[in-house]
KEGU-503119 format. One record per residue (C-alpha): x, y, z. Coordinates in steps of 0.25 Angstrom, whole numbers, plus 5000, padded with zeros to 4 digits. Example, Ala and Ser with C-alpha at 12.3 -4.5 7.8 and 13.67 -1.06 7.14 Angstrom:
504949825031505549965029
//
This chain:
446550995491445350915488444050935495443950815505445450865508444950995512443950955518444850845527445550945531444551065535443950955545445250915551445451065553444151085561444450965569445851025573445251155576444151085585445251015592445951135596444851185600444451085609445851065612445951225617444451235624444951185637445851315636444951415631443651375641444651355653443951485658442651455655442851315664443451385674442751335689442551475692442051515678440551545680440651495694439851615699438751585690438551435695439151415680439751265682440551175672439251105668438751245665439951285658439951145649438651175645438651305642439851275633439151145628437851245622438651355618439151265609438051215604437451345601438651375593438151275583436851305584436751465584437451525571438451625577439851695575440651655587440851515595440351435609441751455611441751615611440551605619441051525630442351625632441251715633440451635642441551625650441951755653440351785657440551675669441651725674440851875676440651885690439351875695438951985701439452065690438152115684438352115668437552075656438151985644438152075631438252015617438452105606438052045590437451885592437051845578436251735580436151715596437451615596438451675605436951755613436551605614437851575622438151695627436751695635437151565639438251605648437251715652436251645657437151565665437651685670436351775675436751875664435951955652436351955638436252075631436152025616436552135606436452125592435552195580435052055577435052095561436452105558437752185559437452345555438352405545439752395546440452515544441752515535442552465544441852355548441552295536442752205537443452155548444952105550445151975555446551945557446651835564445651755555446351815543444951885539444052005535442751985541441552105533440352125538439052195532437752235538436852125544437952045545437851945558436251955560435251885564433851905568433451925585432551805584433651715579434451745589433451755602432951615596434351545597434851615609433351555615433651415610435351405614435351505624434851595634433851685628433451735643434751805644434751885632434352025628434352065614434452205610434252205595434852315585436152375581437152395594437352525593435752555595435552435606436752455616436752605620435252575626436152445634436552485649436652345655438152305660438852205655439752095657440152055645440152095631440052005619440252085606440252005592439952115581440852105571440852255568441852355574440752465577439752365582440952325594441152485595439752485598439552365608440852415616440352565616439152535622439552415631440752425636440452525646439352435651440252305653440952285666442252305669442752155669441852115659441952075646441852105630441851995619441952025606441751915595442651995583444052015591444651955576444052095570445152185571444152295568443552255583444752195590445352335589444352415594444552355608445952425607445452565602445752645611445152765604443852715603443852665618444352785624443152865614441952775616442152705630443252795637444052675640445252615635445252495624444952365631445852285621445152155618445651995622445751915607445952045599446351995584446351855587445151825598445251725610445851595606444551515605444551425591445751385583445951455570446951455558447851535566447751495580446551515590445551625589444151675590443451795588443151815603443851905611443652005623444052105633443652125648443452265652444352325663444852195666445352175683446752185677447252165692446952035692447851985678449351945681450452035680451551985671452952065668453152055652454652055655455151945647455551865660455151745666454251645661454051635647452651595639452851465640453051455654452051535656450951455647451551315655451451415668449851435664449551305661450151255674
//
């Protein structure tokens, strides 16, 4: 295959993959364009459009590991927090201020704090079990070394300052395990993009018992096997927290955000901590009555 042949072909690939994406984003931001979805914040469709509309355009603009797309999944679980649940917004790992720059977007809409976490020079040492990580789903190994994923404070404030809103945002600047056992605020919801397996352990040791119950935790590495199962340890649970394993939504594969090679996945998933399970519909896995068909026709009814 000659150049101009491969190259035909690589741009009628992206042009498929942006068609089912926009083909899919009436289905993935059904939520987020929901009437009652940031009603209690006087957050209306205008608001919403914007919002998407410069989220976006910070994507292009701020270098960052994750999409607009992630961000207003997230955005949209923060509008429908109810109001008079006190709570701050926690970002764990930022890089260089993209997803912080949207993130305080959605913050400041809302009347809440970010908590911006990060060392600001670079992942610390990996241990030897972190140095690579399994991603099955993407059929890959991801490695990591020190300083890895850094950049300076000043970068960062400067471009959440330009795209977003810098008045929301506290920085505490330095490895997690030295920052976040000095951090007693409660929290809302979690956003934990740290690529490392101890650094997760870290973030959930000192944070989880400072989110809400009903609540929620992001995390941006749900395709890292090394991190996807430790929502499901029940040893380290029960040892560090006292609690049972939360299990995490997107385990392995992540939310069903961007069309890949092998069917739609991200690198975002979550999981809400003691969910109202009273509330979720009962249904008998008994093999009779409807099948999944009828129940998808049944959904879209």
């Amino acid at each position: 295959m000659g150049d101009n042949t491969r190259s035909v072909v690589a741009s009628v690939a992206r042009i498929y993959r942006f068609a089912l994406l926009a083909a899919s984003l009436p289905v993935v931001l059904a939520e987020y364009f929901r009437p009652e979805t940031g009603a209690e914040y006087g957050v209306g469709l205008v608001d919403k459009v914007v919002l998407a509309a410069r989220m976006a355009r910070n994507n292009v603009k701020i270098q960052t590991g994750s999409t607009f797309l992630e961000h207003l999944v997230i955005a949209t679980k923060v509008l429908t927090i109810p109001h008079e649940d006190d709570g701050s917004l926690v970002e764990c790992g930022c890089y260089k201020g993209g997803s912080t720059a949207n993130l305080s977007l959605v913050a400041g809409l809302c009347n809440r704090p970010l908590e911006v976490f990060d060392s600001f020079e670079g992942m610390p040492e990996p241990n030897e079990n972190d140095r690579e990580h399994v991603l099955v789903k993407s059929e890959q190994i991801h490695t990591y070394d020190e300083d890895a994923w850094g950049a300076p404070i000043e970068e960062v404030q400067e471009n959440i300052a330009r795209y977003g809103d810098v008045s929301v945002c506290t920085f505490h600047e330095g490895y997690f395990d030295r920052t976040m056992p000095e951090f007693e605020q409660p929290c809302v919801l979690l956003f934990l993009d740290v690529g490392l397996r101890e650094s997760a352990e870290t973030c959930l040791e000192h944070l989880w018992p400072l989110l809400r119950s009903g609540g929620y935790c992001f995390t941006h590495d749900v395709k890292h096997m090394e991190i996807s199962t430790l929502f499901f340890d029940g040893d380290w649970w029960r040892e560090t927290l006292d609690t049972e394993p939360p299990g995490l939504v997107g385990a392995g594969s992540g939310l069903g955000l961007h069309p890949e090679h092998n069917g739609f996945g991200s690198l975002l998933g979550y999981i809400v901590k003691n969910p109202e399970s009273s509330v979720f519909e009962m249904v008998a896995e008994d093999g009779e009555g409807e099948n999944c068909v009828e129940v998808v026709r049944k959904g879209n009814d």
